[in-house]
N, C-alpha and C positions, 0 to 999 in steps of 0.2 A: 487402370487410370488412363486416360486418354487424355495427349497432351494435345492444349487449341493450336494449332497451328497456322500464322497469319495466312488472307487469303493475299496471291500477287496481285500487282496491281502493276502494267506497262506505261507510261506516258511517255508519247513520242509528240513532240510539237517542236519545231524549231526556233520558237522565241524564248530565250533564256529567264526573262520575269516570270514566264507563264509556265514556265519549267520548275522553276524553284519556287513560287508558291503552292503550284498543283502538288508539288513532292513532299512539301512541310505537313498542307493541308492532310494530303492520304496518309502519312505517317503518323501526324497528328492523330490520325481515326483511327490506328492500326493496323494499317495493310502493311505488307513487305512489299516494298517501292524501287521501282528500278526503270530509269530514264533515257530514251534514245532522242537523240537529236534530228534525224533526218527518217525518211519511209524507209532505205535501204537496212540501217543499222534497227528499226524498231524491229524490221522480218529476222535480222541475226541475231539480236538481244531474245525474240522469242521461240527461236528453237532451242535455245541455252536455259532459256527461264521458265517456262510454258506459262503463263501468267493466263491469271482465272479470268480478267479483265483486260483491256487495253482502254485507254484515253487517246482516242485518235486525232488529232487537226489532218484536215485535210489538206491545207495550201504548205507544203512541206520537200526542201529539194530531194534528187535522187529518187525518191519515189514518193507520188501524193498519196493522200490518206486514202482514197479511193482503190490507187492501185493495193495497196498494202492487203486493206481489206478484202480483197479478188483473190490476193495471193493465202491470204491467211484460211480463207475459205475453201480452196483448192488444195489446202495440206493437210492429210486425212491425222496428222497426229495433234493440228492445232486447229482443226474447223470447229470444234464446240466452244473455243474462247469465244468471252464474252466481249462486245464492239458498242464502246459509246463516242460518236464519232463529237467532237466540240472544235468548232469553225467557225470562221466569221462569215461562213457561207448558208445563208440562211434565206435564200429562193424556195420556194415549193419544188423549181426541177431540181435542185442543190443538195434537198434530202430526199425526192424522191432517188436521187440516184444513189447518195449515199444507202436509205434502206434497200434499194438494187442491189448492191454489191455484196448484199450482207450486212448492213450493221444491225446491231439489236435497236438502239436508242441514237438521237440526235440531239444535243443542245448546241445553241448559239451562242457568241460571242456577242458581247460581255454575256457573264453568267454569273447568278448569285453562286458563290461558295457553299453556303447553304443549303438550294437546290442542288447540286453538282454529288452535295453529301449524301442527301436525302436518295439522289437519284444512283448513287454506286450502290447503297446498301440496299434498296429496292433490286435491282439486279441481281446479285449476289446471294439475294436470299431466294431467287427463285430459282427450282431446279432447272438447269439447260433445259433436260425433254419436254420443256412446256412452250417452248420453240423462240422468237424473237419476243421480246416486250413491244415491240410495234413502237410508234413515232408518238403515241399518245403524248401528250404532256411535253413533249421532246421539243419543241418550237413556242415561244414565247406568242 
């Protein structure tokens, strides 16, 4: 008998509203949810937790989402974590850079709840080796 085991889920974002909604909502869903506040402490919460996902912001002290993402990609025990980066940084070079660095997917700030659901569990169900989900859809 094989027991389900939730999949992790990271959210690092600095704003505390967008913190404990994001956390209610992924719980809500199911996931095992675990929340860092700043770039420095999401890179330390994730060698502790290996989370299948991360919920990145990018505009974030100590380290931005961007750096995070560089770092998380450069560490061969967490480089297959999945990166959906959600920002108020919604330029074309904003997410070009962000998919640079590694993220699989981008959404902008504001974001439906809905979408946000929709788009973790599209992730999630695809295997890593099918490589990044690309930006499709990622941009309003």
């Amino acid at each position: 008998m094989t027991e389900c085991i939730p999949e992790r889920i990271l959210i690092a974002d600095d704003e505390p509203n967008i913190l404990i909604s994001l956390e209610y909502l992924m719980k809500r869903e199911g996931y095992e949810v675990h929340v860092a506040r700043d770039g420095q402490e999401a890179l330390d919460l994730m060698q502790r937790v290996h989370p299948h996902l991360v919920l990145l912001d990018v505009m974030m002290p100590n380290k931005n989402g961007f750096e995070v993402c560089q770092a998380l990609r450069a560490d061969e025990a967490l480089k297959d974590t999945l990166v959906l980066m959600l920002t108020a940084k919604g330029r074309d070079t904003d997410i070009a850079k962000g998919m640079g660095v590694g993220a699989d997917a981008y959404m902008t700030k504001p974001f439906s709840t809905k979408e946000l659901v929709v788009k973790v569990r599209e992730m999630l169900a695809v295997p890593r080796s099918a490589g990044p989900a690309a930006a499709e859809g990622a941009a309003p």
